[in-house]
Every structure is written in structure tokens, then in C-alpha cells.
C-alpha positions as CSV (number, residue, x, y, z in Angstrom):
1,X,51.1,-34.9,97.1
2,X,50.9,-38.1,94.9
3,X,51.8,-41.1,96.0
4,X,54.1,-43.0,93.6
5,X,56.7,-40.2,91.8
6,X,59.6,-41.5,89.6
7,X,63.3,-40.0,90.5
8,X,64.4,-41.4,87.4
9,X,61.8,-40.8,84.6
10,X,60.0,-44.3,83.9
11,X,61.0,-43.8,79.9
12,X,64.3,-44.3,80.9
13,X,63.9,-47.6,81.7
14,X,62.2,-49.0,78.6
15,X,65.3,-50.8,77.3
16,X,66.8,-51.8,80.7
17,X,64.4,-54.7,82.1
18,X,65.7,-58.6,81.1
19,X,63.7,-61.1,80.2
20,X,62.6,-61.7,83.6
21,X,61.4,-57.9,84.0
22,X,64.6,-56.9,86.4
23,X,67.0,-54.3,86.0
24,X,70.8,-54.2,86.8
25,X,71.6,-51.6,89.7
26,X,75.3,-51.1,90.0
27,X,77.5,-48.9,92.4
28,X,80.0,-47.5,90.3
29,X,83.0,-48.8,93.1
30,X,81.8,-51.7,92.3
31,X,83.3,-51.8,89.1
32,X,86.7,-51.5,90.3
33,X,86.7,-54.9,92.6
34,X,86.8,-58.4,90.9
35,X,83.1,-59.4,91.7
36,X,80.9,-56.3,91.5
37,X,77.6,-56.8,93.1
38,X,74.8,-56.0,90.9
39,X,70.9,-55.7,92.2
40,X,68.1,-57.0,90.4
41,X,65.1,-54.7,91.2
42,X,62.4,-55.1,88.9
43,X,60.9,-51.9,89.4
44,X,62.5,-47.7,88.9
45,X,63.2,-46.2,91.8
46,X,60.3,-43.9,92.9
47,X,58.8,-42.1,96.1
48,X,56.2,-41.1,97.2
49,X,54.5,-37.6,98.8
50,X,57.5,-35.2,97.5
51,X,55.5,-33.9,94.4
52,X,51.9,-32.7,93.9
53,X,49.9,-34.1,90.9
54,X,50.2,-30.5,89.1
55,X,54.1,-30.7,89.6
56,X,54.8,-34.4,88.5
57,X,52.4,-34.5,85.8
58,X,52.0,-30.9,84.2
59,X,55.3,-29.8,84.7
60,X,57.7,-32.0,85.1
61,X,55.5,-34.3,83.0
62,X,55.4,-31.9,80.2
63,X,59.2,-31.8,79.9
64,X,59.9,-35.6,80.2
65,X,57.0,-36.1,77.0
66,X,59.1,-34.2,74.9
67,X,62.7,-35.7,76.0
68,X,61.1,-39.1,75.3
69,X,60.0,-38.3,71.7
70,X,62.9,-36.2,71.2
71,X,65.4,-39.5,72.7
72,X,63.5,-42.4,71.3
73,X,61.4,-40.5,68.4
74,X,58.0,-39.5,68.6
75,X,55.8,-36.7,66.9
76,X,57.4,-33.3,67.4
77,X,57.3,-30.1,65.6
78,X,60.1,-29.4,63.0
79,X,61.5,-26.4,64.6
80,X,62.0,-29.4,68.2
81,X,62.4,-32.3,66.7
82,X,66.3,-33.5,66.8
83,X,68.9,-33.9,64.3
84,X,72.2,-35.5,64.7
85,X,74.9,-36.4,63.3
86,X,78.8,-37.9,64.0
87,X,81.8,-36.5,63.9
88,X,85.4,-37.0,64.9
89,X,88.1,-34.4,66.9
90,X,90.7,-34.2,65.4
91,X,92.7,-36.1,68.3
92,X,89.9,-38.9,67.1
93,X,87.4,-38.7,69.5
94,X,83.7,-39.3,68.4
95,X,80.9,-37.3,68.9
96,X,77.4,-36.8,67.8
97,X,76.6,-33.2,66.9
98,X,72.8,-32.3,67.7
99,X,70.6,-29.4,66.4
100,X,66.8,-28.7,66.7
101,X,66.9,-29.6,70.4
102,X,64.3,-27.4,72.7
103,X,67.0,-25.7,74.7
104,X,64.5,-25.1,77.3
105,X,62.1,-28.1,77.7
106,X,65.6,-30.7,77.5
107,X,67.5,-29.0,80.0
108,X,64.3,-28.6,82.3
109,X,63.9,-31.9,81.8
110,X,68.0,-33.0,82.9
111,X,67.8,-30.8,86.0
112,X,64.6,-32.1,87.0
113,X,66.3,-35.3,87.4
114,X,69.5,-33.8,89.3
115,X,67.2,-32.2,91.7
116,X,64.4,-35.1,92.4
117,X,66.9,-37.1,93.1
118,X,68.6,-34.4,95.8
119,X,65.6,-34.7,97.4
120,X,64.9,-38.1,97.5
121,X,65.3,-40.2,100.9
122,X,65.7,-43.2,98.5
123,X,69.5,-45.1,99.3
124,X,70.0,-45.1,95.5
125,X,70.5,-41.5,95.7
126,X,72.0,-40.8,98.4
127,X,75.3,-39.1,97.5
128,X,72.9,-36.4,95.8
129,X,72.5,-33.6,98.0
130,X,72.6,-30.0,96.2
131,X,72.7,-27.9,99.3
132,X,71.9,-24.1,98.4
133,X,71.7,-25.6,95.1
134,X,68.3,-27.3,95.5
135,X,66.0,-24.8,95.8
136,X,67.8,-22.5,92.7
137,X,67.1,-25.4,90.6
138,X,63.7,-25.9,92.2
139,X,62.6,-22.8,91.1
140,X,64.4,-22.8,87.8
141,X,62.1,-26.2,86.6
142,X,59.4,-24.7,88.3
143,X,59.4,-21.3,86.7
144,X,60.0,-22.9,83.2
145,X,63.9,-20.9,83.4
146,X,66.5,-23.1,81.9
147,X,69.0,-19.7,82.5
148,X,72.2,-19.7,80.6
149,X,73.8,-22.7,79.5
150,X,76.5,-22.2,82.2
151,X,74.1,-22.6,84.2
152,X,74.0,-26.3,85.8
153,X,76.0,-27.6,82.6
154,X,75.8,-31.0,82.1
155,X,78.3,-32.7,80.0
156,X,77.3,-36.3,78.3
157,X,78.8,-39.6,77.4
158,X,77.5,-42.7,75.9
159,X,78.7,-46.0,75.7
160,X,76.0,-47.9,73.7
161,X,78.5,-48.9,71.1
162,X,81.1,-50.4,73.3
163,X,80.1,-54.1,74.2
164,X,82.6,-54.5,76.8
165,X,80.1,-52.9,79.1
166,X,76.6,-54.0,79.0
167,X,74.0,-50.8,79.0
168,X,71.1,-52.2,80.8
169,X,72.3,-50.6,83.7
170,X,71.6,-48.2,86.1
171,X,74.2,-46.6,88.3
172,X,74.3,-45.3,91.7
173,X,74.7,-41.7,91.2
174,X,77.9,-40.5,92.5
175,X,79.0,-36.9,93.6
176,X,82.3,-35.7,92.9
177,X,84.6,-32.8,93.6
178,X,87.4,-32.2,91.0
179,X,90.9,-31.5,90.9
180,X,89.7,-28.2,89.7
181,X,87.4,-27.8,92.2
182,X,84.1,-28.2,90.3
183,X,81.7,-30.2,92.3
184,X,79.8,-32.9,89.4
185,X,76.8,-35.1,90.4
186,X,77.3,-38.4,88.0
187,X,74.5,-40.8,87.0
188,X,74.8,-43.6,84.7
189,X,71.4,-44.2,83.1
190,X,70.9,-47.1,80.1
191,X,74.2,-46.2,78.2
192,X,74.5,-42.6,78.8
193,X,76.7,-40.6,81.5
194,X,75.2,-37.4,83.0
195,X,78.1,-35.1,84.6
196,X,76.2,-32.1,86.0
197,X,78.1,-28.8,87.3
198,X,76.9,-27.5,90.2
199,X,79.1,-24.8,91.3
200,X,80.1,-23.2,87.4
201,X,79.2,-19.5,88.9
202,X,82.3,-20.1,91.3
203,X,84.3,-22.0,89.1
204,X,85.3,-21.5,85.5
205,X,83.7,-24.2,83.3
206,X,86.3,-26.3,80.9
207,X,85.9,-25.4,77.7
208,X,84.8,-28.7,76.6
209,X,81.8,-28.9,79.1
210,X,80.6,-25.2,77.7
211,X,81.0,-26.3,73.8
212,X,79.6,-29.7,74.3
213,X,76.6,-28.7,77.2
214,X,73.2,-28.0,75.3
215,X,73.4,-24.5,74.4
216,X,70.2,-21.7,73.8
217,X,71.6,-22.3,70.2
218,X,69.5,-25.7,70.5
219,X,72.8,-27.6,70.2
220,X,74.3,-30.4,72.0
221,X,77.3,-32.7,71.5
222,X,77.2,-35.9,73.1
223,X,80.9,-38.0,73.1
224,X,81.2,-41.5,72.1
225,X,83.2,-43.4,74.8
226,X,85.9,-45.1,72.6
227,X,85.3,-49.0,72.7
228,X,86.8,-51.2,75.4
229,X,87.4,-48.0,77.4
230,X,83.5,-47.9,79.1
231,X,84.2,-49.4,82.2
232,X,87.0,-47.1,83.0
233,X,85.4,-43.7,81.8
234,X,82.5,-43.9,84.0
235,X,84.8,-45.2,86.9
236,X,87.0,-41.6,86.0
237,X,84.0,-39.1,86.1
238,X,82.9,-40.9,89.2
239,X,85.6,-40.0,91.0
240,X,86.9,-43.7,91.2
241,X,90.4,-45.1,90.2
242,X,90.5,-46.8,86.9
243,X,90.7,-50.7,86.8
244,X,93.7,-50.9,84.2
């Protein structure tokens, strides 16, 4: 076991840290009283003795080199490297349409997040607790099997565009059951909203979650949170009541 793993990949981090190297750490119920607390750690959250060297840096380390390149560009092969481009719904909702994603090393890479951070003693994380769930994922990053894209969906927002809410934040991740009855894990990571679906073999996916999620196709849409209306999105899919 190694003794310093990040939960969150370090990558993720690159464009969070002020001036005075600190990040802002926010409970999403915070946002819904009149003077949210914010910390100011100046480190990621990490932990030690949970991975082994071969784990953290082969495996999971192989998936998180290419979500970094593919995220914030870097040399890839043409047949992995990312394309995107934006649209609108025709109810007016943006979105940006991407191709030539590796199907298999991104979505690796997003449920190795979801489940170091179930098993992770560190408060930051925990609401994350898969259950049954942990060790099917386990083995599913372990054994390099991303399964079916209704598998562990996740569906993703960003915000970057919207200045209302600044994105040099990082949420505590929240767990949610829906109306519907879909249980969601939600983490809010440097402009971008994760909702992962744990329980889609029980519970029919919404259509938007299965033609949005990355797909074996090697597509994902990602959904522009409309402008002014940041701070209340994330509050939604967190499971908290709006501000306005």
C-alpha cells in the first residue's frame, strides 16, 4: 500500500488553487443559507494505505493520463483524441457534442473516482458509500470492463460559462435518491457536475442520462448550465431546495 493516494485525481485541481495556493471547499447546503462557509485547504484531498503502487499508478494511473490529455489536451492518438462541438435543443438548452472519446479508459477513469471516494474514511466524502455497489465497480476498473453504458451512467453539467458561480470550487459530494427512485452520487469538481447512477439495473434510466452518458459509440454530451442559473442547478441534483 502507498502512502499518499488522491480520491480526487491531482489534474483536477490544476485550475482551482488562488493566488495564495488554497482551494475553495464548499458543502453544497451551504449554498442555500445567506453566508455559506467555504474551506480553504491548500492541498486535494488524499489517503493514504487504500491502494497498492501497481493500482494507483498502473491502473488507475493509466486511465487518469489519458482523461488529462483528453480534458486539457495533450498528445493522443487520432482514433482517442476528442472532438467537440455545441449545439442547442430545440427547447434552447446548450450542449457540447463529443466524439473520439475512449469509451473505455474515460469511463474507467469517472468510476474510479466514484468508488475511491466510497472507500475513503476522508469527511469530504462521507455521504459516498456504494454498498454492494463497491466492489462491482472495484472489479469493473480493475479488470479494465467499462460494461454497457447503462452501466453506472453518469450524466454531466458544466458551469464554466456562467460567472454568477465562481468554478474554483470543489464540492462535498452529495448522495441522492430521486423521486424516481434512482440513487445519484453528485460531485462538483472545477466547473463540472458528475451525477452517477448507481442503481440503473433496478431502475429505468431517463432517457436523457442514456443519450447524453458516454456511450461504446465513443460519444458524450455534456450540458451547458444556462447562465445565472449555476447556483441553483447544482443545489437541484444535490438533492437540495433551490435558493430562488
Amino acid at each position: 500500500m502507498i502512502k499518499k493516494s488522491h480520491i480526487i485525481p491531482e489534474f483536477m485541481y490544476r485550475d482551482l488553487f488562488d493566488e495564495n495556493h488554497k482551494i475553495h471547499v464548499f458543502n453544497p447546503a451551504e449554498l442555500a443559507t445567506e453566508n455559506p462557509k467555504v474551506k480553504r485547504p491548500s492541498s486535494g484531498e488524499y489517503e493514504g494505505n487504500i491502494l497498492c503502487a501497481d493500482c494507483d499508478n498502473k491502473v488507475i494511473g493509466g486511465y487518469e493520463d489519458y482523461a488529462c490529455k483528453a480534458i486539457y489536451g495533450g498528445p493522443l492518438h487520432a482514433d482517442e483524441s476528442p472532438i467537440c462541438q455545441n449545439y442547442q435543443t430545440q427547447d434552447g438548452l446548450e450542449f457540447s457534442a463529443c466524439e473520439n472519446i475512449n469509451y473505455k479508459k474515460f469511463k474507467l477513469f469517472l468510476l474510479s473516482i466514484l468508488w475511491r471516494a466510497s472507500i475513503s474514511t476522508r469527511p469530504l466524502f462521507n455521504q459516498i458509500s456504494l454498498g454492494p455497489h463497491e466492489e462491482v465497480i472495484r472489479q469493473m476498473v480493475y479488470g479494465g470492463n467499462p460494461g454497457d453504458a447503462s452501466d453506472y451512467p453518469v450524466f454531466m453539467l458544466t458551469y464554466i460559462t456562467d460567472k454568477s458561480i465562481p468554478k474554483d470550487l470543489i464540492g462535498h459530494p452529495q448522495k441522492r435518491k430521486t423521486k424516481t427512485g434512482h440513487l445519484t452520487n453528485c460531485f462538483v469538481i472545477a466547473g463540472t457536475v458528475y451525477v452517477f447512477y448507481t442503481n440503473s439495473k433496478t431502475h429505468k434510466l431517463p432517457d436523457f442520462v442514456l443519450s447524453s452518458t458516454i456511450r461504446p459509440s465513443n460519444e458524450l454530451n455534456i450540458f451547458h448550465i444556462p447562465k445565472g442559473e449555476g447556483e441553483n442547478l447544482i443545489l437541484s441534483f444535490c438533492g437540495f431546495k433551490p435558493t430562488r
